[in-house]
Wavefront OBJ file of the C-alpha trace (Angstrom):
o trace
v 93.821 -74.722 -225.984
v 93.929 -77.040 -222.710
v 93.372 -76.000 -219.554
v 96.711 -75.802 -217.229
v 97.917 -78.243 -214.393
v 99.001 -77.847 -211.270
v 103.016 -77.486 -212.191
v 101.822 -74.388 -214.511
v 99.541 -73.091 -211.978
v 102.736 -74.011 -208.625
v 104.948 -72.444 -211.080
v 103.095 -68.979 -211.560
v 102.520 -69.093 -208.553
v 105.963 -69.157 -207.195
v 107.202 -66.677 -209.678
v 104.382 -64.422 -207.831
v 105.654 -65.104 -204.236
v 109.276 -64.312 -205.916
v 108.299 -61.109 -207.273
v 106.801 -60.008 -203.550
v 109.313 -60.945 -201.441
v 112.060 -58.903 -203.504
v 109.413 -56.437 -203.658
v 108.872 -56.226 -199.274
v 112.648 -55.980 -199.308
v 112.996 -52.410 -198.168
v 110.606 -53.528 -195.562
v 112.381 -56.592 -194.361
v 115.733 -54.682 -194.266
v 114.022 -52.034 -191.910
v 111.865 -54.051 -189.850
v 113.497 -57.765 -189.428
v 111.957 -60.676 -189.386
v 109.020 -59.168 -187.955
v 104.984 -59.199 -187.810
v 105.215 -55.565 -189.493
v 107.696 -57.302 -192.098
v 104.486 -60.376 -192.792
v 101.801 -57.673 -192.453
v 103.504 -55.588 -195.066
v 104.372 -58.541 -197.437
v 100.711 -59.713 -196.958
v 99.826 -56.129 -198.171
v 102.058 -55.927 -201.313
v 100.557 -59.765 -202.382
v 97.112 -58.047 -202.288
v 98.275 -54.628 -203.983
v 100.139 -56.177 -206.494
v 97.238 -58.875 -207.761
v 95.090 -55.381 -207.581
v 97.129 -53.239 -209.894
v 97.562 -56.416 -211.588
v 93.888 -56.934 -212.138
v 92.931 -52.810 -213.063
v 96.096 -52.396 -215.454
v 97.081 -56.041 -216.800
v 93.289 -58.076 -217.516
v 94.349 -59.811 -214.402
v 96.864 -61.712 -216.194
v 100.225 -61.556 -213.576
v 103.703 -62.068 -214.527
v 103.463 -65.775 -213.457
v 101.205 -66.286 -216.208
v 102.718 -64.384 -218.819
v 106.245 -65.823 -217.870
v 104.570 -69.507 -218.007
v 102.546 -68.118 -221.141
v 98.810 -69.375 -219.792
v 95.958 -66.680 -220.314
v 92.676 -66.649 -217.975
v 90.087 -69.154 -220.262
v 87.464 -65.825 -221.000
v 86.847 -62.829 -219.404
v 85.791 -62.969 -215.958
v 84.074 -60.043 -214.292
v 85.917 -57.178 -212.429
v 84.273 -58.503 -209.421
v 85.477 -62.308 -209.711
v 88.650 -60.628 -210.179
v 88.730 -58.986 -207.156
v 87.317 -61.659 -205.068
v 90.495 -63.607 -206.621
v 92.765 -61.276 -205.597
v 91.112 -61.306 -201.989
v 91.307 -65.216 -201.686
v 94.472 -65.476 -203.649
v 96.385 -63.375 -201.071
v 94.919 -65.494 -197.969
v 96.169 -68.155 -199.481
v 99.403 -66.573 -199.964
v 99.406 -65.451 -196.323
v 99.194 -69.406 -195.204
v 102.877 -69.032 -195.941
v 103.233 -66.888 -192.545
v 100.576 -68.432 -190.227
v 101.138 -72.141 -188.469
v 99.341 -73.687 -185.488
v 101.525 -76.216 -184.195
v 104.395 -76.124 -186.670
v 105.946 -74.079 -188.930
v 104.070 -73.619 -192.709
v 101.468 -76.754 -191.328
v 98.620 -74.402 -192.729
v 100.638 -73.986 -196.149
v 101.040 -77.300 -196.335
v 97.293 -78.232 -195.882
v 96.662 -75.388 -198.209
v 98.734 -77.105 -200.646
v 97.170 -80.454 -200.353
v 93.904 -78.967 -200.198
v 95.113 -76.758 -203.951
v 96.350 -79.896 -205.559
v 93.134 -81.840 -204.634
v 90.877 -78.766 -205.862
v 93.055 -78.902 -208.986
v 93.049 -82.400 -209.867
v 89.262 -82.473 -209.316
v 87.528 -78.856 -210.655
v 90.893 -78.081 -212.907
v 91.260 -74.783 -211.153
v 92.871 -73.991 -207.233
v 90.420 -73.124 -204.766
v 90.621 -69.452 -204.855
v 89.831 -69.868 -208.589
v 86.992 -71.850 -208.276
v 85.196 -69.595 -205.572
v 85.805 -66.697 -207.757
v 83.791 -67.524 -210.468
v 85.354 -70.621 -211.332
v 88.112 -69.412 -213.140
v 89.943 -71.142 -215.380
v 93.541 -70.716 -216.957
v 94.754 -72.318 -220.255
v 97.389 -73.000 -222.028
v 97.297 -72.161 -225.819
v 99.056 -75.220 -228.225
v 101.676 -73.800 -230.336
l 1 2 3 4 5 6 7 8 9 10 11 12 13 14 15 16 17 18 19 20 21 22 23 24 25 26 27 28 29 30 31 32 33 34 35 36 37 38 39 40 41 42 43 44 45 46 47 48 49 50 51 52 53 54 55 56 57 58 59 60 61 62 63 64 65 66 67 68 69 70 71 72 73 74 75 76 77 78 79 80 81 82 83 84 85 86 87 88 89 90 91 92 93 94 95 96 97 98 99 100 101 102 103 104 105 106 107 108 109 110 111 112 113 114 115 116 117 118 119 120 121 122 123 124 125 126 127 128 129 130 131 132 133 134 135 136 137
């Protein structure tokens, strides 16, 4: 086993963001562009890394669809944390200060960095260090 990169790790990740925004659909068709349309996309990030955490060992369909696995078991409790700092990360996609995605793209540069250096993204690391791998065939 290795532990994954960042393209594994940017490509679960977008299969994630994927999933959710076909998933806040309905929402987007009745409320527009909208903050109810963000809050409620924000809200279906966090819900589904929490069902994905109770019914699926945490292990998301980015993963399996990129075919990584979580290094060992973590607790229940990193897992939650996870999901908590894994969905403000995910929100950085909605929030900007003086441009438009600025804090997703210092969240980005900030991921890679955390990455390249600890081998896991930042909401990983202050979970419990969590780490993903990638099994060789």
């Amino acid at each position: 086993m290795r532990k994954t990169g960042v393209l594994e790790k940017l490509i679960a990740s977008v299969i994630n963001v994927i999933i959710v925004f076909v998933l806040s659909l309905p929402l987007f068709f009745y409320f527009g562009l909208s903050k109810e349309w963000i809050y409620g996309t924000i809200l279906i990030f966090f819900i589904y890394n929490l069902v994905i955490l109770l019914l699926f060992n945490n292990r998301c369909i980015g993963m399996c669809l990129v075919r990584t696995h979580w290094e060992k078991k973590y607790s229940p409790l990193s897992g939650f944390v996870y999901a908590i700092l894994y969905t403000l990360s995910f929100s950085t996609l909605f929030i900007w200060i003086k441009f438009p995605f600025d804090l997703f793209i210092l969240n980005m540069i900030l991921q890679f960095i955390c990455v390249s250096i600890s081998g896991t993204t930042i909401h990983g690391y202050l979970s419990g260090r969590m780490h993903t791998v990638k099994k060789k065939k």
